[in-house]
N, CA and C of each residue as an Amber inpcrd file, in Angstrom:
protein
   531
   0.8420000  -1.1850000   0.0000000   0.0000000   0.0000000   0.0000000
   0.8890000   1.2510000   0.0000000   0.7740000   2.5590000  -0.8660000
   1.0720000   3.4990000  -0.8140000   0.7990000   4.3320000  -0.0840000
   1.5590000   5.2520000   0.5960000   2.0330000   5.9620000   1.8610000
   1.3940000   7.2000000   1.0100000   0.0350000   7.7000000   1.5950000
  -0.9560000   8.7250000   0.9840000  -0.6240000  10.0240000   2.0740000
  -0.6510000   9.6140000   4.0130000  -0.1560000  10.6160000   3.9170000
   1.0340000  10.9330000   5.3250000   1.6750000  11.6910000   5.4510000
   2.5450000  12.0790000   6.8120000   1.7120000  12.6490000   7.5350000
   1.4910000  12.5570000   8.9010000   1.2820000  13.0610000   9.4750000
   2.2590000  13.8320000  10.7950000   2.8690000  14.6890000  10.2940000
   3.5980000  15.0870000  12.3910000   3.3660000  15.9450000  13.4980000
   3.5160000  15.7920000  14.0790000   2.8790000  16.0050000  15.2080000
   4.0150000  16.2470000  16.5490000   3.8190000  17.3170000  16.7050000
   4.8990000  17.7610000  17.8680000   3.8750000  19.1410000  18.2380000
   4.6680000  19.8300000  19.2950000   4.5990000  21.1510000  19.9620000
   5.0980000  22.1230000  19.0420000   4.5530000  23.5560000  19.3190000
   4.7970000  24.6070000  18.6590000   6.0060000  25.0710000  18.6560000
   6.6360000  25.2960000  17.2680000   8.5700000  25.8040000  17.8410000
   9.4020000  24.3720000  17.5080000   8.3130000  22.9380000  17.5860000
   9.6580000  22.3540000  17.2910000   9.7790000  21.5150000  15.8500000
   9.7170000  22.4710000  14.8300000   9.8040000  21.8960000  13.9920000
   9.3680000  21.7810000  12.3790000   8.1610000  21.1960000  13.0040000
   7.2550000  20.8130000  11.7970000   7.1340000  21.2620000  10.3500000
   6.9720000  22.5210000  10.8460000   6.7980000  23.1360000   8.9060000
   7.9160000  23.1880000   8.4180000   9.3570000  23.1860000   8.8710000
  10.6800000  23.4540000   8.3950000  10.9320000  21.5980000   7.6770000
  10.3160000  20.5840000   8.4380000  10.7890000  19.5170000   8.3120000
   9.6000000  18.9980000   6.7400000   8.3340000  20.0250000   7.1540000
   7.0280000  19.6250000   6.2860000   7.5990000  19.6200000   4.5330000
   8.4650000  21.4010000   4.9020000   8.5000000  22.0130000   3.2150000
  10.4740000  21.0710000   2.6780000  10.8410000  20.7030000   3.8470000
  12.0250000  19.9570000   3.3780000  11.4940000  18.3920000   3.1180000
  10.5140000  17.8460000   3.2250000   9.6310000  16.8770000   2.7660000
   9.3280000  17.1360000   0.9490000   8.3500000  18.1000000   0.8580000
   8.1960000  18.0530000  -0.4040000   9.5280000  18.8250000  -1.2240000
  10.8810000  18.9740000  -0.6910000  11.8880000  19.2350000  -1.2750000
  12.5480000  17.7250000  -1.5410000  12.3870000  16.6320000  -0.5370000
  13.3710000  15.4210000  -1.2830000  11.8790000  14.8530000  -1.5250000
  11.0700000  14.8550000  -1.6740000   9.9650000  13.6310000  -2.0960000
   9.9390000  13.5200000  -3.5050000   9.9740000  12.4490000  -4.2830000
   9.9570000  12.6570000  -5.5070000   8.6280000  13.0420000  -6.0800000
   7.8580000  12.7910000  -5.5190000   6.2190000  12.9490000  -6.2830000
   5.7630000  14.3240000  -5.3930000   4.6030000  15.1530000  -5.9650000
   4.5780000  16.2450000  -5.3950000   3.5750000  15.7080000  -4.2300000
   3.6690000  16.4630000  -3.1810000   2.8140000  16.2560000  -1.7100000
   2.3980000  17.6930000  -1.2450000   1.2390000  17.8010000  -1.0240000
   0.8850000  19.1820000  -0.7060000   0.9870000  18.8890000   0.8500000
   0.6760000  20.0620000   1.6810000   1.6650000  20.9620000   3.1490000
   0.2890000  21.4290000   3.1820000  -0.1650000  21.1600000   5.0560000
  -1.4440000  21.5230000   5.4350000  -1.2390000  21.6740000   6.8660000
  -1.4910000  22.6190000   7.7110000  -1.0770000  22.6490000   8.6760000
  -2.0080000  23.1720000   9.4880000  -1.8500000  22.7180000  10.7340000
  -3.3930000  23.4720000  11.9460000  -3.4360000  25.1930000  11.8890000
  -2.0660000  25.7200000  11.6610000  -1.7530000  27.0720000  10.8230000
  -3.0080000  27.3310000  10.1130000  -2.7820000  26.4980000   8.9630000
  -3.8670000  26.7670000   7.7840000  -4.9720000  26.8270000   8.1850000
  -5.7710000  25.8330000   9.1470000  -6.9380000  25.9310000   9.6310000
  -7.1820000  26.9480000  10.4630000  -6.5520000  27.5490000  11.3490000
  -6.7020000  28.7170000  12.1880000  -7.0100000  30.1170000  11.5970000
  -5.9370000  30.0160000  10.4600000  -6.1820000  31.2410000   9.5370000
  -6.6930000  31.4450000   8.7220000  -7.5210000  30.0020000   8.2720000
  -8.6800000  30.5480000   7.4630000 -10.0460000  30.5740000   8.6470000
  -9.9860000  30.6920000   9.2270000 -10.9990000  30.9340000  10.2390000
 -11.4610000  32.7880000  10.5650000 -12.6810000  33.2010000  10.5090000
 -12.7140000  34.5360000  10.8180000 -11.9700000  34.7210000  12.1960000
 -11.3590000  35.7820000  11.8670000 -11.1870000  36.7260000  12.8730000
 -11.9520000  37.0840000  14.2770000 -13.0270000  37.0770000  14.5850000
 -13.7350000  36.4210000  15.7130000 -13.5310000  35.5530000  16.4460000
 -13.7950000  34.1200000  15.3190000 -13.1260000  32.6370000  16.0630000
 -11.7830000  32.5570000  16.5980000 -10.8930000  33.6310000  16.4090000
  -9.5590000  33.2140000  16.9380000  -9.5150000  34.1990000  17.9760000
 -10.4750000  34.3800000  18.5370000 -10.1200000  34.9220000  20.3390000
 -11.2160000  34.9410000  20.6830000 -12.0270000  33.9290000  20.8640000
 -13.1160000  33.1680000  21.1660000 -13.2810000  32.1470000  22.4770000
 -13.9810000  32.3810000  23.2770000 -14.5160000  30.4400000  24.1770000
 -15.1800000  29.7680000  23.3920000 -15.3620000  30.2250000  21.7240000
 -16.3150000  28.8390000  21.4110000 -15.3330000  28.8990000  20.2460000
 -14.5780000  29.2390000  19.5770000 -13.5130000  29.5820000  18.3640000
 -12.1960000  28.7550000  18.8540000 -11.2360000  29.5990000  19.5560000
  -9.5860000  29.1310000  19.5860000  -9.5580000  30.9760000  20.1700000
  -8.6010000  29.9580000  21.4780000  -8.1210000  31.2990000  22.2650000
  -6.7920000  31.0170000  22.8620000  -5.7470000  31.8440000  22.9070000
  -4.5430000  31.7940000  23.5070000  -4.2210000  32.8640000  25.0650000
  -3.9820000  31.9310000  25.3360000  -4.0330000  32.3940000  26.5800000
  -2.8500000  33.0140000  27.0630000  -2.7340000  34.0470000  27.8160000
  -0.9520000  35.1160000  27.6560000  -0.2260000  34.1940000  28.7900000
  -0.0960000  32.8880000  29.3750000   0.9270000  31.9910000  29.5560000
   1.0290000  30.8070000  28.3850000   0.2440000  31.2820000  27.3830000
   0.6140000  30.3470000  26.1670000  -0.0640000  29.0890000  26.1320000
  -1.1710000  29.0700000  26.9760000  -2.1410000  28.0040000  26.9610000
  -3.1570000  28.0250000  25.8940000  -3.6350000  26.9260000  24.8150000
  -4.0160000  27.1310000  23.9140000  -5.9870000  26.2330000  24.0850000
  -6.8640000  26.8090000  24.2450000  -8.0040000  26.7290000  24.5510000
  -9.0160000  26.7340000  23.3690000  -9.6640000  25.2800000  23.3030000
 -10.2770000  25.2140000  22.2620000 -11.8760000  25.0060000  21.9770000
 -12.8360000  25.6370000  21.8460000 -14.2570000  25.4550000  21.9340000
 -14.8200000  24.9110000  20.8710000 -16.4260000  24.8120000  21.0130000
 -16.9890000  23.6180000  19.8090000 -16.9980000  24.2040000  18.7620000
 -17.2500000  25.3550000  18.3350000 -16.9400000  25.3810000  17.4200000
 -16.0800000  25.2970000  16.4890000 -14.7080000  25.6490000  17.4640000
 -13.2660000  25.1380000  16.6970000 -13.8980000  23.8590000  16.5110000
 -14.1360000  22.6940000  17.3860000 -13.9590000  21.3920000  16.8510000
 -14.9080000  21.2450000  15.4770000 -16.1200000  21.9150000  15.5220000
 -16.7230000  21.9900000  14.3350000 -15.4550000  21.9190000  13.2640000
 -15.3820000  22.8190000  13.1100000 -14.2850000  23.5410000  11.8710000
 -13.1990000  22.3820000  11.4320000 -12.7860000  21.7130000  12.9640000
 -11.6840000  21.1150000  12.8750000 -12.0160000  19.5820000  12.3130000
 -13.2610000  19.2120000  12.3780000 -13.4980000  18.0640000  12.2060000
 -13.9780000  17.7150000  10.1060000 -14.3770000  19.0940000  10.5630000
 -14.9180000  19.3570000   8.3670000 -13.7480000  19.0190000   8.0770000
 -12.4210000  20.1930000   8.6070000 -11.2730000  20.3900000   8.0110000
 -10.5570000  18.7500000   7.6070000 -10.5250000  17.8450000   9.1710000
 -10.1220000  16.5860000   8.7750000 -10.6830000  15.4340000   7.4090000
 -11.9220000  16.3410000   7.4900000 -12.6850000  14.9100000   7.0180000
 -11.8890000  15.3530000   5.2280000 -12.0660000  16.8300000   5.4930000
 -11.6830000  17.0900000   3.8680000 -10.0430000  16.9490000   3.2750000
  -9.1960000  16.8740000   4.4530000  -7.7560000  16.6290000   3.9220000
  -7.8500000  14.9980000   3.6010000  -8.6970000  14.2490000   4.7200000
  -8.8140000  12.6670000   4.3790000  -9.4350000  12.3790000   2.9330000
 -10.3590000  13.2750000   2.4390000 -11.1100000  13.1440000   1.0140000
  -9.8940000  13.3770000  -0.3380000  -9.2750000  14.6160000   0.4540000
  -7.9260000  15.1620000  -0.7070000  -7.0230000  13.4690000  -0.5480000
  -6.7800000  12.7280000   0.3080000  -5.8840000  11.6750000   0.3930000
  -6.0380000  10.7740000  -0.5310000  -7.4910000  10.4140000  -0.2600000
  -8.3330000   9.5540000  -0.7190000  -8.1640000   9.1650000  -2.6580000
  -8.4680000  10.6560000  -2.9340000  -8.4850000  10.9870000  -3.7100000
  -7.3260000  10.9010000  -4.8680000  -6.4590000  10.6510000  -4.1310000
  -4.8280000  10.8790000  -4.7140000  -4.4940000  11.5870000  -4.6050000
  -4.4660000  12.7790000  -3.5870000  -3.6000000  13.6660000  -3.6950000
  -2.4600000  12.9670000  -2.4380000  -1.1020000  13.3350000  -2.2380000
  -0.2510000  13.1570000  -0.7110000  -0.1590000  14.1840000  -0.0220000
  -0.7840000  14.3480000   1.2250000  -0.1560000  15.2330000   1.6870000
   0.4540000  14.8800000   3.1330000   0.9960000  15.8980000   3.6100000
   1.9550000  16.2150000   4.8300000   0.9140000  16.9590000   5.6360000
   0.7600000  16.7120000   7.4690000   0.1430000  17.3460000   8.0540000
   0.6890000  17.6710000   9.0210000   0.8510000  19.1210000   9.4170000
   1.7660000  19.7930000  10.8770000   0.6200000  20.0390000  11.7820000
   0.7310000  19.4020000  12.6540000  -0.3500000  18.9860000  13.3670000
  -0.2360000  19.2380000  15.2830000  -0.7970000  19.7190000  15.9380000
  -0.1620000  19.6920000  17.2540000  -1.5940000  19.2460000  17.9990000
  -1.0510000  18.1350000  18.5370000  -2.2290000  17.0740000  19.4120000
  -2.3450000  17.0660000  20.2850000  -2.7000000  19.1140000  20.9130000
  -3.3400000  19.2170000  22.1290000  -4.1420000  18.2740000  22.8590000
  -4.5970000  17.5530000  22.3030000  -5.2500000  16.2690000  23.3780000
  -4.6410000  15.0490000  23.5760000  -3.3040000  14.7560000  22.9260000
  -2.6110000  13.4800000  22.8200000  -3.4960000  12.7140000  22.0800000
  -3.7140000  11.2890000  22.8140000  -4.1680000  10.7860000  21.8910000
  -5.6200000  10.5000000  21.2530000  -6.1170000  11.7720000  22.0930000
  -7.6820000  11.0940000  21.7200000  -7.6480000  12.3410000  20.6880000
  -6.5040000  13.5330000  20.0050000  -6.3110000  14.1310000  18.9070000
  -6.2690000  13.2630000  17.8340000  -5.2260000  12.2100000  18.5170000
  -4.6620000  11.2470000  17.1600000  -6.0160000  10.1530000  16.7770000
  -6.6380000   9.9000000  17.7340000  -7.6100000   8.9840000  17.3600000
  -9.0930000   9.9500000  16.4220000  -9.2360000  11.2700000  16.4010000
  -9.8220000  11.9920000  15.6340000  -9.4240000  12.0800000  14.3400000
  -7.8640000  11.9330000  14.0250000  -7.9950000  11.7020000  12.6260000
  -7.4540000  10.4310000  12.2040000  -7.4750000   9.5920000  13.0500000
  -7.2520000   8.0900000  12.7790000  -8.8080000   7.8330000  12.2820000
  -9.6680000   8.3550000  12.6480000 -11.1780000   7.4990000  12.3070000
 -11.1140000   8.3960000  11.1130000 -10.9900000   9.4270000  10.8480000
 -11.2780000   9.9110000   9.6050000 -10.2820000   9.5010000   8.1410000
  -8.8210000   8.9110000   8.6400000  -8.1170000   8.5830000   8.0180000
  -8.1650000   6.7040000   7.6410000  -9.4190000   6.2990000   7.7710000
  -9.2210000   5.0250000   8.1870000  -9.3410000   4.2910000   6.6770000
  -8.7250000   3.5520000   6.2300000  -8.1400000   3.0750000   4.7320000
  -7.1990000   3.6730000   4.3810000  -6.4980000   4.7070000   4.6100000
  -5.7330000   6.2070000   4.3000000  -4.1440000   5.3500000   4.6470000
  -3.3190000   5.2270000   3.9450000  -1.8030000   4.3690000   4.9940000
  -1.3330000   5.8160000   5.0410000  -1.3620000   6.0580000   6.0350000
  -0.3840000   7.1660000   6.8690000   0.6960000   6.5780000   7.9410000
   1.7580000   7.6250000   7.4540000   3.2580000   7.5350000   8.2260000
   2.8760000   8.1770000   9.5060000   2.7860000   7.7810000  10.6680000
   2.5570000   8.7720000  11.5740000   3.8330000   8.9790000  12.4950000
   4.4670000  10.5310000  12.3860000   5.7030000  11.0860000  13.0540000
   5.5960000  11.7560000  14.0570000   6.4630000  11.9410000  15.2710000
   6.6150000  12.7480000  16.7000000   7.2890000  13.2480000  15.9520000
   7.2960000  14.5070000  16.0860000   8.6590000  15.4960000  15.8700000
   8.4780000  16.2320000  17.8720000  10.0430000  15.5220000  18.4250000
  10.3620000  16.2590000  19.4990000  11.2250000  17.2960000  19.7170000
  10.9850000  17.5170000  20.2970000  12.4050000  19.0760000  20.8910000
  12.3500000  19.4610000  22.2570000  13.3950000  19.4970000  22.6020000
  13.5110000  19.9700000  24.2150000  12.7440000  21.3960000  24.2740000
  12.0970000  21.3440000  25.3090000  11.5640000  22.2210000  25.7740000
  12.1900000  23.8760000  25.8750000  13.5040000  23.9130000  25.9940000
  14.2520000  24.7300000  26.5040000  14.7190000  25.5320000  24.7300000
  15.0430000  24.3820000  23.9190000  15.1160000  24.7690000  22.4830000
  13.9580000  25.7150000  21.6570000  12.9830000  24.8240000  21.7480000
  11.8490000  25.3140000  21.3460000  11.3060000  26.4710000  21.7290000
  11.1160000  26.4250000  22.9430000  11.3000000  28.1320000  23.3340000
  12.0020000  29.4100000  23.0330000  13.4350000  28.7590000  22.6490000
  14.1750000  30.1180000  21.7610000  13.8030000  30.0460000  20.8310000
  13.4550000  28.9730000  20.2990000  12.6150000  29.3500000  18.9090000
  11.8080000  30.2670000  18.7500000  10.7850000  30.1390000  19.5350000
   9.7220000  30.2810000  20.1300000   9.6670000  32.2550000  19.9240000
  10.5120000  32.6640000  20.9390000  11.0860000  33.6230000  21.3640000
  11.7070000  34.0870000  19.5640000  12.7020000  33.8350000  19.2930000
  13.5170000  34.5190000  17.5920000  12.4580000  34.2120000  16.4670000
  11.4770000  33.7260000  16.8010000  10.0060000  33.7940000  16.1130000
   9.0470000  34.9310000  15.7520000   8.6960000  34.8990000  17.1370000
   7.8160000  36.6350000  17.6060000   6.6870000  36.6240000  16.7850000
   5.9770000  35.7960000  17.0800000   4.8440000  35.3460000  15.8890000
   4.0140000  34.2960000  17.2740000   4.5770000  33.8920000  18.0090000
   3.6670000  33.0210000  19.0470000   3.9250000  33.4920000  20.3690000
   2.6860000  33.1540000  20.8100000   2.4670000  33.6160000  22.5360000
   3.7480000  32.9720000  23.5090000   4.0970000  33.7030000  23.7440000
   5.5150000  33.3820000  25.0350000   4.9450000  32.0880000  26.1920000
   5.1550000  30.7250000  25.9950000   4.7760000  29.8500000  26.8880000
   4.4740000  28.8040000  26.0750000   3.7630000  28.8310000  24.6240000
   2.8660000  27.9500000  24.0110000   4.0720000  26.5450000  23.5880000
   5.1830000  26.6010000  23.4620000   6.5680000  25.8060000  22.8920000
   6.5290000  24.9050000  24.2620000   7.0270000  25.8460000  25.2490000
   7.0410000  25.0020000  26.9290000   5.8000000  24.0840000  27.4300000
   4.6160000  24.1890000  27.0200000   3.2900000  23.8260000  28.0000000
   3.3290000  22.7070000  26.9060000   3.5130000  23.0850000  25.3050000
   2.9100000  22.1940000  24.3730000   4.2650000  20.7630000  24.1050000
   5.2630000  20.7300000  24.1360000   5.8550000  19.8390000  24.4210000
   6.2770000  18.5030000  24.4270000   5.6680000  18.1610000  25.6730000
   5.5840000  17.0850000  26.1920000   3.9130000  16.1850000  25.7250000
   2.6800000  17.5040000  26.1940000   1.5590000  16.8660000  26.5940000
   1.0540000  16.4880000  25.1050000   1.6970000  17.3000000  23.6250000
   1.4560000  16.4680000  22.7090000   1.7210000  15.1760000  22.1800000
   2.5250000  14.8970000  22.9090000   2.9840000  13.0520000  22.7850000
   1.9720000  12.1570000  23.4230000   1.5870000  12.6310000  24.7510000
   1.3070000  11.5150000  25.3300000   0.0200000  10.7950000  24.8350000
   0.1270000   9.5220000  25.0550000  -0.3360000   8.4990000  24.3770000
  -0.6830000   8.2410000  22.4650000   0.2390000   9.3730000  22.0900000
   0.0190000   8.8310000  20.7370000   1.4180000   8.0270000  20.6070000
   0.6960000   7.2070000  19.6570000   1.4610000   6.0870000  18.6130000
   2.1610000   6.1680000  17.8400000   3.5950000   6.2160000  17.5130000
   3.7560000   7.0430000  16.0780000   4.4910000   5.6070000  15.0460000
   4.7840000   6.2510000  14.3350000   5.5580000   4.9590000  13.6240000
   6.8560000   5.2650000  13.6610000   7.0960000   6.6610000  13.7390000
   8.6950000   6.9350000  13.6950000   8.9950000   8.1880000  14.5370000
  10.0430000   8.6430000  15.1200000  10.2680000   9.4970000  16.1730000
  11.4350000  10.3950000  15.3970000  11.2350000  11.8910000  15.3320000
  12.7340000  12.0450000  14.9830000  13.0710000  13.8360000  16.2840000
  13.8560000  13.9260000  16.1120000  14.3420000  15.2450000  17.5990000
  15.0120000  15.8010000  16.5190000  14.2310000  17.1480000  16.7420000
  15.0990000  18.7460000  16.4520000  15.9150000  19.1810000  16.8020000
  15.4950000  18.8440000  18.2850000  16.7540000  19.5430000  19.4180000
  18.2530000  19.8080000  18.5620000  19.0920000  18.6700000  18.1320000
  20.2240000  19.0170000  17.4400000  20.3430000  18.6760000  16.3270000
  19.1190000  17.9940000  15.4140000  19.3090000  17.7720000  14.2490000
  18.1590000  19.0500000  13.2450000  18.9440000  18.6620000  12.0240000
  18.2510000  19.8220000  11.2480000  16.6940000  19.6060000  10.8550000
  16.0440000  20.0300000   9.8040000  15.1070000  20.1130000   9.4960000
  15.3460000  19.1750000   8.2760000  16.0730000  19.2700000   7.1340000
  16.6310000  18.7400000   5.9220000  16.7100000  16.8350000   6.4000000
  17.6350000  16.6520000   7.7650000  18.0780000  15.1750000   7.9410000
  16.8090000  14.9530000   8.9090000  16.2780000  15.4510000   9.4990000
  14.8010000  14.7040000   9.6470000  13.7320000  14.6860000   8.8150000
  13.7380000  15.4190000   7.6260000  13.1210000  15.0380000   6.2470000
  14.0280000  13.7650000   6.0010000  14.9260000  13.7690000   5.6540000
  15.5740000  12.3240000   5.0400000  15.2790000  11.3350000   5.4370000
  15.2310000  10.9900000   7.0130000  14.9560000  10.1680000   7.7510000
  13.1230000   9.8600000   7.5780000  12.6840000  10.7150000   7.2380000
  11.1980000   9.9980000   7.2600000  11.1470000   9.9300000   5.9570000
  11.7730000  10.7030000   4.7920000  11.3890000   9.9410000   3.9200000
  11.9520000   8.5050000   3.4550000  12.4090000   8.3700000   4.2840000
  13.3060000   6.6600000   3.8250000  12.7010000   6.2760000   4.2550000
  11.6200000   6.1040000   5.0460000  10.1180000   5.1190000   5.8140000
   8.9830000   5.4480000   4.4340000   9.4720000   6.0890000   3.4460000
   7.8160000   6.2420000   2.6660000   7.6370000   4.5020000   1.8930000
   6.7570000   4.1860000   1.7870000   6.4420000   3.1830000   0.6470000
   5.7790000   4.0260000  -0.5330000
């Protein structure tokens, strides 16, 4: 079975989109780049400082209401349809709920063969990121972390902390079928 799509999944700061767009730089076939980014920002302006939208909280706690999940659940069902479909894509993904995140788009992804990746980073890294960013709430790298791992499954693990963005693309793409 062909490897339709990546999914990774880490904390904010460590990673992901640097490792996403160095993905469709060694992949030989084209793979489109979709990220919880994308979903946030196509969202009105309202919903993103909302109790029923997506709200950030100024220690960087990230708070999510039904209607985000509304949004978030269309959004899944329709990247699983783009999969489906033939398109590949890559998803930067952060699984504020661990694993009952991952099991939301495991049911929607279900026939779908997805690579599923941790992208980790020390806490302490990610935060200077975080920080030489200036684009995210001061805290959201530190809180998000850890609690996006827990209990998901992945198939492959790769750390930022001292490796690049380019050789943890390499490394997952040598897992594609």
């Amino acid at each position: 079975m062909t490897t339709r799509m990546i999914v990774l999944n880490g904390g904010s700061s460590s990673g992901k989109s640097g490792i996403a767009r160095c993905l469709q730089a060694v992949l030989p076939d084209p793979w489109l780049a979709f990220g919880v980014d994308t979903l946030i920002q196509a969202m009105p302006a309202p919903m993103q400082a909302s109790d029923a939208g997506i709200e950030f909280a100024p220690d960087g706690e990230v708070i999510v209401g039904p209607e985000f999940r509304t949004l978030e659940s269309a959004w899944i069902e329709g990247v699983a349809t783009m999969a489906r479909a033939g398109a590949r894509i890559i998803v930067d993904e952060v699984f504020l709920g661990g694993a009952a995140s991952q099991q939301r788009w495991q049911k929607a992804l279900d026939g779908v063969q997805v690579l599923w990746v941790g992208v980790r980073c020390e806490s302490e890294i990610a935060a200077a990121r975080e920080i030489a960013r200036g684009d995210r709430v001061t805290g959201m790298a530190a809180s998000q972390a850890d609690v996006v791992h827990r209990g998901v499954i992945y198939d492959l693990e790769v750390d930022t902390t001292a490796s690049e963005s380019l050789e943890c693309a390499r490394i997952i793409a040598d897992r594609i079928e």
